[in-house]
Every structure is written in C-alpha cells, then in structure tokens.
C-alpha positions in Angstrom: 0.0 0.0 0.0 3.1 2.4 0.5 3.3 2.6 -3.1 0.0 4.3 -3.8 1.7 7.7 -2.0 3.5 10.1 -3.6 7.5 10.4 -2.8 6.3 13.8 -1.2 3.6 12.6 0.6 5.3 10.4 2.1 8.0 12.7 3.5 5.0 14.9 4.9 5.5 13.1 8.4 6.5 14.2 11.9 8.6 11.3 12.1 10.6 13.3 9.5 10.3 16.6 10.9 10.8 16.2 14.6 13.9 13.4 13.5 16.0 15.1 10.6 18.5 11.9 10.9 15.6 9.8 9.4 14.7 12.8 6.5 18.3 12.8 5.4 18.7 8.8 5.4 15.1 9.0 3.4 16.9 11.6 1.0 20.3 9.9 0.5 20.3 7.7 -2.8 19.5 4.0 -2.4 21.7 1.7 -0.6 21.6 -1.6 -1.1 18.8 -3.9 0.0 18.5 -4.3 3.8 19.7 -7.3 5.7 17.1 -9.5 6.8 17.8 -8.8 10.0 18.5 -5.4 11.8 18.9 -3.9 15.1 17.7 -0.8 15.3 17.4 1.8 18.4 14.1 3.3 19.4 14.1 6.6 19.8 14.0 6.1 23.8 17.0 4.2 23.8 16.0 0.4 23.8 17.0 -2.0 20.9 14.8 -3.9 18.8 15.7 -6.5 16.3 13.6 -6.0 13.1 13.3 -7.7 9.4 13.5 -4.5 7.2 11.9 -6.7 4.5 8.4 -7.1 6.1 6.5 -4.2 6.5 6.5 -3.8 10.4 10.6 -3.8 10.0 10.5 -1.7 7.1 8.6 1.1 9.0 10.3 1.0 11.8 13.8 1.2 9.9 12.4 3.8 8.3 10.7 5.9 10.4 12.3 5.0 13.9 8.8 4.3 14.9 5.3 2.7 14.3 2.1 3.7 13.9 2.7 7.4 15.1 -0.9 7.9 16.9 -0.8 5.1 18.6 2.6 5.0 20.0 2.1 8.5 21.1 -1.3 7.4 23.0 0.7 5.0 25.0 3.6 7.5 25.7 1.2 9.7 27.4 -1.1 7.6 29.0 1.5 5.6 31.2 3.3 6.3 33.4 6.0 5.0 36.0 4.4 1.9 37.9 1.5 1.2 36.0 0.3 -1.7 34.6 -0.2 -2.3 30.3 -1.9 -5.4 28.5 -0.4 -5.8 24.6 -2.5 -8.5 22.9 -0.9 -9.2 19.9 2.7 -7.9 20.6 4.3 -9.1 17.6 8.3 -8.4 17.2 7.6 -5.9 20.7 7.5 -2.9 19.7 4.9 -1.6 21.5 5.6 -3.6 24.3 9.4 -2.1 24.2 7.2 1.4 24.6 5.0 0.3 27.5 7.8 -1.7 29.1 9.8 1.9 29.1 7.0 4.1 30.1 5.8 2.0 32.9 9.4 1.0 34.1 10.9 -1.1 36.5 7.7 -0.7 39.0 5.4 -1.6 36.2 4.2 -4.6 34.9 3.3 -5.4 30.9 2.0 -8.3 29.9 2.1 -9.3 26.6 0.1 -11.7 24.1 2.0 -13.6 20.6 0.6 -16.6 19.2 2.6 -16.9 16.1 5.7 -19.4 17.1 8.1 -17.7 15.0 6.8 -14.5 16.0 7.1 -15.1 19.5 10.7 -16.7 19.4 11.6 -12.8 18.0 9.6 -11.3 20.7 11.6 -13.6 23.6 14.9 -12.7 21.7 13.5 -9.1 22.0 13.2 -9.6 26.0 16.7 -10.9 26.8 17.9 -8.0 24.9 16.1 -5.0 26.8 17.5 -7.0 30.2 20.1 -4.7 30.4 17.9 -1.9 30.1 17.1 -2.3 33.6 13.6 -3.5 32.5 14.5 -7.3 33.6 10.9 -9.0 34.9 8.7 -6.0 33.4 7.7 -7.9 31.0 5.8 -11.1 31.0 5.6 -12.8 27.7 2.8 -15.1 27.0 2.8 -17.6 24.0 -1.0 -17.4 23.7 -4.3 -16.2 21.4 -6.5 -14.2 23.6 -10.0 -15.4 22.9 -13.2 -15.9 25.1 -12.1 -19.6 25.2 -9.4 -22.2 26.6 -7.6 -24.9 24.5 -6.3 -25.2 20.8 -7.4 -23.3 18.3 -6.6 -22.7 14.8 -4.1 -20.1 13.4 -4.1 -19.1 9.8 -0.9 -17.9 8.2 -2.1 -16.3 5.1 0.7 -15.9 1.8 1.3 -12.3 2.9 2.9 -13.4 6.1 5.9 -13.0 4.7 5.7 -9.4 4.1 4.0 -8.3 6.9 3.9 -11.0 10.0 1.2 -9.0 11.9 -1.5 -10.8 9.4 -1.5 -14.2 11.3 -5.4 -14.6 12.5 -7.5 -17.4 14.6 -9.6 -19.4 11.8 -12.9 -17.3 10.8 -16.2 -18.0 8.9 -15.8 -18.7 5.5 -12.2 -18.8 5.4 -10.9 -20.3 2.6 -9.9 -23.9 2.3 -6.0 -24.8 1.3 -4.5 -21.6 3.6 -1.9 -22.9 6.1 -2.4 -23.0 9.9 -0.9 -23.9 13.2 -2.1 -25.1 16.1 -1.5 -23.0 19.2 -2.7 -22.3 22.6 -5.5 -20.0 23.4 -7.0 -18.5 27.4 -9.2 -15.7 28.7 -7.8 -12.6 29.8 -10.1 -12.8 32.8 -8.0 -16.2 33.7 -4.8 -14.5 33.5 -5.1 -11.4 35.1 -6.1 -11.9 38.5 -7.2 -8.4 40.3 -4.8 -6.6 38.9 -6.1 -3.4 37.6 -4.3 -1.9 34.1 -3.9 1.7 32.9 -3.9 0.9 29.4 -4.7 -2.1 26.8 -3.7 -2.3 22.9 -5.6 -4.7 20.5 -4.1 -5.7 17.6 -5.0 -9.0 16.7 -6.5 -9.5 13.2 -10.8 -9.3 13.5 -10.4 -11.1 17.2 -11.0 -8.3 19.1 -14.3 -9.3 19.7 -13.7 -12.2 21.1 -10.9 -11.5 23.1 -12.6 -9.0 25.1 -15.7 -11.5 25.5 -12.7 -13.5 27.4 -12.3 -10.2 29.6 -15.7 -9.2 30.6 -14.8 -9.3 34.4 -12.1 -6.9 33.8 -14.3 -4.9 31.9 -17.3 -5.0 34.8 -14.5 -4.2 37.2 -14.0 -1.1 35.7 -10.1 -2.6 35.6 -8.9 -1.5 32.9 -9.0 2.7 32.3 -7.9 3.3 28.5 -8.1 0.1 25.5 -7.0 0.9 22.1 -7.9 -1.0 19.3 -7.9 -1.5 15.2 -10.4 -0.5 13.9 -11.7 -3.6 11.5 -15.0 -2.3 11.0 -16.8 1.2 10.6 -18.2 2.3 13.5 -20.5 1.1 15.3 -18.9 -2.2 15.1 -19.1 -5.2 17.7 -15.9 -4.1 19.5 -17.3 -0.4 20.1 -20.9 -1.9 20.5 -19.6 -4.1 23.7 -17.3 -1.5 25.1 -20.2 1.1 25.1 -22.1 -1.9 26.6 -20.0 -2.1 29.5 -19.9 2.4 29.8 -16.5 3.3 27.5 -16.7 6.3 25.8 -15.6 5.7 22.2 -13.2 7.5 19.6 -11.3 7.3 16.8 -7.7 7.9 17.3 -6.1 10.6 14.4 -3.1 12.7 14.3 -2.5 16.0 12.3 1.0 17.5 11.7 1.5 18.8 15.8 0.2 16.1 17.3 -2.1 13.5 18.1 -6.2 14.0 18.1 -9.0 12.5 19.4 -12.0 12.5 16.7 -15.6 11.4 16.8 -15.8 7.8 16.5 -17.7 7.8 13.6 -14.4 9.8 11.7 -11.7 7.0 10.3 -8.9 8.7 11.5 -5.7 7.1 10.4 -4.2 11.1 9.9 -3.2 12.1 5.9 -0.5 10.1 4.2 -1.4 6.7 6.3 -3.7 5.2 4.0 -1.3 1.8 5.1 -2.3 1.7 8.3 -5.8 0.4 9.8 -7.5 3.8 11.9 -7.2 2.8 15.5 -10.1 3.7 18.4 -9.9 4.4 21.8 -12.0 3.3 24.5 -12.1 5.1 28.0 -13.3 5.4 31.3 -11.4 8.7 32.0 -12.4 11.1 29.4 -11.3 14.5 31.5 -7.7 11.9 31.8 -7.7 10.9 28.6 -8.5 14.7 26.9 -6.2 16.5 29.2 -3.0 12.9 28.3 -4.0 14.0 24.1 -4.6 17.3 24.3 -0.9 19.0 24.2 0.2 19.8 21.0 4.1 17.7 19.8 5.2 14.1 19.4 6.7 13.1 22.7 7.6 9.5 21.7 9.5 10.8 18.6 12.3 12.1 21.5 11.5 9.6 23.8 11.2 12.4 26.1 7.8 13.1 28.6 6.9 16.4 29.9 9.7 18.4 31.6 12.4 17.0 29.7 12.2 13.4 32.0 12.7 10.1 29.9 
C-alpha cells in the first residue's frame, strides 16, 4: 500500500520533521537492499531487532517508529508503575514502549501466538534486560479469545511481508490456507485483580472475542484506557460491547503537531497513512484521557515526557 503515496507525501510526516537523521537517510540515494535482519534503536533508547523486509521492520527502519498515533497514546497515558496489556505484541515494539513508560515498577503483559513471531519477541526480551527492565515484561505464547484450548491459526501468503496478518480461523475462510495449532486462554483467567492503565488490541478481526474472554475486567472497571484497530466502521461489535460495558468511544487521528482525538464515527488514520488500519480508543477517564491527548508535539518521537524526563 506504501506505493500508492507520492514520494512527497510520504515525506509529509512528523517522524521526519521532529527526526532530521531519518529525513536525510530518506533523502540519501538508495543503498543496497537491507539485511534480513537489523537492530535498530528506538528513539527512547531500547534496541529492537527488526526484518526491514516485512513491512513492520521496514517502517520502523524507516521511520524510527510505528504507527505514530498510537505510540504516542501509549507515551502519554503511562506512566512510572503502572500496569499495560499488549494483545498481539508481535516483534515488541509496543511492548518495548509500555515496558519503558511503565518502568521497573510496572508490569506489561504481553500476548504472541505466532511461534516464530514469539521466538523474535523472547529474543527481544533478553535484549532489553540490560535496560534495567528485567521481569517487566511477561511474555505469553497465547491467542486471547473468550475460550481455553487449541485453536486454529491461519498464516495467510502475505505473512511473509507483513507477520502482523496471522489470525485465529474465521467464517468462510478459505480452504488450502496454512495453519498452526496454538494455545488460546481468557484474559479474565490470567489477570487476577490486577487493575491496568492501558490495553492495545491488535489482533486480526479477534478483538471481539478476546474482550468477550475479559468481561470481568471490563465490569470491574479494571482496565482505564483500550485501544484497538479498527476492522469495522463504527459502530462495530468491538465499540458496540465496550459502550455496553460504559466506554466512551473515539477514533484515534493525528494532524502534523500532534495527536487527536476524533468522533468515533471519523476514520482517522491522519493524511498520508492510507497503510495503516484507523485505530479507536475506549475510556473510562475522558477528563484523563483529553487533558493525556490534548498538548500539541510528538513526545515518543524524542522519547522524552513532559519536563524533559525520559
């Protein structure tokens, strides 16, 4: 999908702007192509080892970052202590930003069902050890779902390119497609009384059912912020049984300064981002969640939060 933007659109990005190292590497001629395998630094200081050739890699290599609005929603709404759910963590990414934001008092737990996914996830773990973040993080090779047992997990042909698109077995899925057999449990089993500040949902068309396998946390009130993709225009089931359970929804956007909370009707993915899904948030703190979005500038871009503090 990158290639239906113009070269100049896709330099119109405050991942460019607010990083001119990543501008002038864009601007430089073409090296040669990238290794299949890359460690890069986030712009907060912790390693990640990335695949350039798939497209989470290649943004990341890019861009320094992923999925700009999103990251930035994390950034602000955690802080020191706090507790964060990832379900569907991928390579780590975003659990190398909630594992940083919440720090060595904090607690992330994070979701991969993929095998070879996960295997670059745990390598991902050792590495940020020395980051002082060692036992932050607890990995879990698991689907989130609303049941227990094996399940089904397709691997379409795009994996290769872009390992994010690995999905539990819907309706009408077409016969011949590879799978694997992995493990799947309820949020609500894993989770104890813990109470979280924020949850990210990225798992393929299962958010549904995952939070179905959470609806104790969400009676509890336990869990203050969830961002999700948005698969669906709204209303869709996900927003339909957050509302059910008294979230206030929205669609997540960004415009040049900063990110943006939009009505949850608007699919805000922000200009120039026609490759990435629009994400929603859900919340229980809307005076918290305004007053965490409303600030103008891209915080995670310097890995900096207010008053200069890391």
């Amino acid at each position: 999908m990158r290639g239906n933007d113009t070269f100049l659109q896709r330099l119109q990005k405050p991942e460019y702007f607010f990083q001119p190292k990543k501008l002038l590497q864009r601007l430089l001629p073409a090296s040669p192509p990238a290794p299949d395998s890359r460690l890069i630094r986030l712009p907060w200081g912790m390693e990640l080892q990335i695949n350039p050739r798939e497209d989470i890699g290649h943004a990341i290599h890019c861009l320094g970052i992923y999925d700009l609005p999103v990251s930035e929603a994390l950034w602000r709404l955690l802080e020191p202590g706090d507790r964060a759910l990832d379900l569907g963590a991928n390579l780590g990414y975003m659990t190398a930003l909630m594992a940083f934001r919440v720090g060595a008092a904090g607690r992330v737990l994070a979701f991969e069902p993929q095998p070879a996914v996960y295997a670059c996830l745990a390598e991902n773990l050792r590495r940020w050890e020395k980051n002082g973040l060692s036992g932050v993080v607890q990995a879990y090779e698991l689907a989130i779902s609303n049941i227990e047992g094996s399940v089904q997990l397709i691997v379409p042909p795009e994996f290769a390119a872009n390992r994010g698109l690995a999905h539990l077995a819907r309706m009408g899925e077409p016969d011949g497609i590879p799978t694997v057999t992995v493990a799947a449990a309820r949020l609500d089993d894993l989770t104890g009384r813990d109470e979280f500040a924020v949850m990210k949902i990225d798992i393929e068309g299962h958010e549904r059912q995952a939070l179905e396998g959470a609806t104790g946390l969400l009676a509890g009130r336990r869990v203050r912020h969830i961002i999700f993709e948005a698969q669906e225009q709204y209303p869709n089931p996900v927003s339909q049984l957050l509302e059910s359970f008294g979230y206030a929804v929205f669609s997540l956007g960004i415009n040049f300064w900063g990110p943006r909370l939009e009505p949850a009707s608007v699919a805000a993915s922000g200009p120039g981002r026609r490759w990435l899904a629009p994400s929603m948030i859900a919340t229980l703190d809307l005076l918290g969640l305004r007053h965490a979005l409303g600030p103008r500038g891209w915080r995670v871009l310097r890995g900096r939060a207010p008053g200069g503090k890391a």
